[in-house]
C-alpha positions as CSV (number, residue, x, y, z in Angstrom):
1,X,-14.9,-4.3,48.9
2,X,-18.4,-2.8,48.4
3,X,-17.4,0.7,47.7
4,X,-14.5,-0.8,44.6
5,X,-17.9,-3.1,43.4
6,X,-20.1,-0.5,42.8
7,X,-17.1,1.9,41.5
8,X,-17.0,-1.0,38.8
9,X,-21.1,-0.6,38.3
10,X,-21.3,2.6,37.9
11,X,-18.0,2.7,34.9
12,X,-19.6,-0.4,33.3
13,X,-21.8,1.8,31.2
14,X,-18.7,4.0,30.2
15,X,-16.2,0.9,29.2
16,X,-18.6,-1.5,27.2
17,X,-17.8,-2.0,23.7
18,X,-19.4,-0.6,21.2
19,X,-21.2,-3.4,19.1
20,X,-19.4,-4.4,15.1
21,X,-21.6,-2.9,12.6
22,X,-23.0,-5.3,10.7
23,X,-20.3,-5.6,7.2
24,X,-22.2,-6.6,3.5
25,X,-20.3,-9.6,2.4
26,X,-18.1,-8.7,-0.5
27,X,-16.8,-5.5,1.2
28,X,-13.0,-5.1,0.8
29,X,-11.9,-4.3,4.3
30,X,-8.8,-3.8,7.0
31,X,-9.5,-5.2,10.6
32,X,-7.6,-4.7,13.5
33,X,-7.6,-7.5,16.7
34,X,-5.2,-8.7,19.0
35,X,-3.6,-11.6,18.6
36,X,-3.7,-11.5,14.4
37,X,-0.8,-9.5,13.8
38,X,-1.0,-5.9,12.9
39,X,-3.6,-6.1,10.7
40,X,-5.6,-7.9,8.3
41,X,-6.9,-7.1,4.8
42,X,-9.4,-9.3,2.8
43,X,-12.8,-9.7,0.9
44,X,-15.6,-10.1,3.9
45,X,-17.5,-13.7,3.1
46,X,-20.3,-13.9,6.1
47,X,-20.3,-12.5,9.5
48,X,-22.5,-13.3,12.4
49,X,-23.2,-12.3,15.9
50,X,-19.8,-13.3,16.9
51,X,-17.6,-13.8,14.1
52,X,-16.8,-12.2,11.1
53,X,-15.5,-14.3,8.4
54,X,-12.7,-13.1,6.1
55,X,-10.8,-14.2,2.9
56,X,-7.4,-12.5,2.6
57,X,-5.0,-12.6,-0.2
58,X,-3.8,-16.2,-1.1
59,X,-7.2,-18.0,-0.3
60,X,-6.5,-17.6,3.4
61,X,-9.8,-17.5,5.8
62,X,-10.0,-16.3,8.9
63,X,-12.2,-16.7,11.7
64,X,-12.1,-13.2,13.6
65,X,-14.3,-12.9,17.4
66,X,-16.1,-9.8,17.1
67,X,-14.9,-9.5,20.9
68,X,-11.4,-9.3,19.9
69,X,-12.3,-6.6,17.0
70,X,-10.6,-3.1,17.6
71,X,-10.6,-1.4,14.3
72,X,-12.1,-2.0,11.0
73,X,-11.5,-0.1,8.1
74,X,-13.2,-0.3,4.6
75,X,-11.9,0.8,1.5
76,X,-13.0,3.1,-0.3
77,X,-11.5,2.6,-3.9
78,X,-8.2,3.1,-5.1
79,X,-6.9,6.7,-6.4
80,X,-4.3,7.3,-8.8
81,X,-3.4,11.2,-7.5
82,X,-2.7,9.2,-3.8
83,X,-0.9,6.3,-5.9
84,X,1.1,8.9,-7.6
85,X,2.6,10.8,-4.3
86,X,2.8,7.4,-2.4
87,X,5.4,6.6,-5.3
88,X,6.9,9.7,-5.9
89,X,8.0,9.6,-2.0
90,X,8.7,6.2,-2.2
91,X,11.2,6.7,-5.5
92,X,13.0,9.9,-4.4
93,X,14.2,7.9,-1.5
94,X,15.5,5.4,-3.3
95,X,16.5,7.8,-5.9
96,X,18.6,9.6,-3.3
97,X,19.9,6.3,-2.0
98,X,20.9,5.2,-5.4
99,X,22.5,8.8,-5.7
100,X,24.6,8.7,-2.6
101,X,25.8,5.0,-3.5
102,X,27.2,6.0,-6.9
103,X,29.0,9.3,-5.9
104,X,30.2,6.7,-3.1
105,X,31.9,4.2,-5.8
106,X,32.8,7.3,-8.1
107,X,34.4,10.0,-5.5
108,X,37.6,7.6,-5.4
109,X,37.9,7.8,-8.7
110,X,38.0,12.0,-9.2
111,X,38.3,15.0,-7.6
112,X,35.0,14.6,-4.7
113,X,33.5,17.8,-3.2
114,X,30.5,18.4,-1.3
115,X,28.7,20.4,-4.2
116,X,28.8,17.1,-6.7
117,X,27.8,15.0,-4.0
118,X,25.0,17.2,-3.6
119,X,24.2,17.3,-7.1
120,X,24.0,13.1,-7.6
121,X,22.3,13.2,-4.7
122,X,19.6,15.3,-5.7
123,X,19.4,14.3,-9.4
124,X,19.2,10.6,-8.4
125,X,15.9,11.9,-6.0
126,X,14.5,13.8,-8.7
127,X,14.7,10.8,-11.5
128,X,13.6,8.5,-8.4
129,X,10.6,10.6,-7.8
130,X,9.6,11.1,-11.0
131,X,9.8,7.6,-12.0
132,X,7.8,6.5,-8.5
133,X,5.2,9.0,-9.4
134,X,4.7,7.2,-13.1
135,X,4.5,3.7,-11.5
136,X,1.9,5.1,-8.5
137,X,-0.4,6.6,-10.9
138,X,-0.3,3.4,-12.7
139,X,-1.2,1.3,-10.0
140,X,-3.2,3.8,-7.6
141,X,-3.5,3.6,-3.9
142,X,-6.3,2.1,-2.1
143,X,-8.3,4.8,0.3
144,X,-9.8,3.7,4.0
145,X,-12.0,5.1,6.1
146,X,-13.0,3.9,9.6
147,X,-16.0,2.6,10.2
148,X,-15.3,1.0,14.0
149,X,-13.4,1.9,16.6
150,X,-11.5,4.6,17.9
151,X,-8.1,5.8,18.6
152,X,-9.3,6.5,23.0
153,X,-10.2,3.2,24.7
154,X,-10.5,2.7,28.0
155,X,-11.1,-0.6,30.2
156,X,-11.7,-1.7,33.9
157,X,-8.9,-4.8,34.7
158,X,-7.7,-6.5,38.2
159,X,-5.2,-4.8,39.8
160,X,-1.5,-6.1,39.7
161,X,-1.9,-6.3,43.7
162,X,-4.5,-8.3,43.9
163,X,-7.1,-6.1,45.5
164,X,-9.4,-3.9,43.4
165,X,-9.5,-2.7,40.0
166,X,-7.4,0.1,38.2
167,X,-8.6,2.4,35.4
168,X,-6.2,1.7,32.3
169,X,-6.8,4.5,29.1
170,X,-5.2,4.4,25.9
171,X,-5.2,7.3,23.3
C-alpha cells in the first residue's frame, strides 16, 4: 500500500490539468466537456475561477465547470475560399447522388449501359459541386484554432479490482 501511494505522488505532477486560460467575454468559441454532448458553440458572457459562462444559438446559457473542460476552440473568422471547398464537396455528393437516382428512374425507360451511368453520374457531381462551391463562398466557413487542450491525456483512476491504481492514456 505504501509503495502504490507514493507511485500516485510522484505521477501527480504529470496528470494535473492544465488550468482554462482566462476567455474575453464576447469571444465566439467551441468547448468540449463531458457530459454536454459533443460540443458546444456560443458567444462567451463571464467566466470565473470555476465556471465559464456561455450563450449559444437560440438564447441558450450554459453553465460549464472549468473541471469538466477538455477542449476549447476559438474562432478565428469565417473564410470564403474554406466556405467554397466545404460546399463544393458537400454539392458533388449530392450531385452524384442526384445523378445515380435519375439514371436509376431513367435506365428502365432506354437502352442502360455502364458508360451513361457514368456520364449522369459524373455530370450530376460536377453541377453539384459547382453549385456547392457558389453557395460556400457565399456564406464562408468559420476557422478554429485550439487554444486548450490536447489530443494525449492521461489520468490516475482506482482500479477495477479494487486494490491500487492503473495508468489509463488516451491519444
Amino acid at each position: 500500500m505504501l509503495r502504490q501511494s507514493m507511485l500516485l505522488l510522484a505521477l501527480l505532477p504529470f496528470v494535473s490539468e492544465a488550468q482554462v486560460p482566462v476567455l474575453m467575454p464576447g469571444a465566439r468559441v467551441r468547448i468540449s466537456a463531458p457530459g454536454y454532448g459533443r460540443s458546444m458553440t456560443g458567444t462567451v458572457m463571464s467566466q470565473s475561477a470555476d465556471t465559464i459562462q456561455l450563450a449559444e444559438s437560440g438564447a441558450v446559457m450554459r453553465h460549464i465547470p472549468t473541471a469538466t473542460v477538455r477542449e476549447i476552440r476559438a474562432s478565428t473568422g469565417r473564410s470564403r475560399r474554406a466556405g467554397a471547398i466545404k460546399g463544393a464537396k458537400i454539392g458533388g455528393v449530392i450531385g452524384a447522388v442526384g445523378g445515380a437516382f435519375i439514371f436509376g428512374v431513367l435506365a428502365p425507360i432506354g437502352h442502360a449501359t455502364w458508360e451513361g451511368a457514368v456520364k449522369v453520374v459524373l455530370t450530376g457531381a460536377m453541377s453539384g459541386a459547382m453549385g456547392g462551391a457558389e453557395i460556400g463562398a457565399v456564406v464562408g466557413a468559420e476557422h478554429w484554432q485550439r487554444v486548450y487542450g490536447s489530443r494525449a491525456r492521461i489520468a490516475v483512476l482506482p482500479s477495477q479490482r479494487g486494490g491500487g491504481v492503473s495508468l489509463w492514456a488516451r491519444f
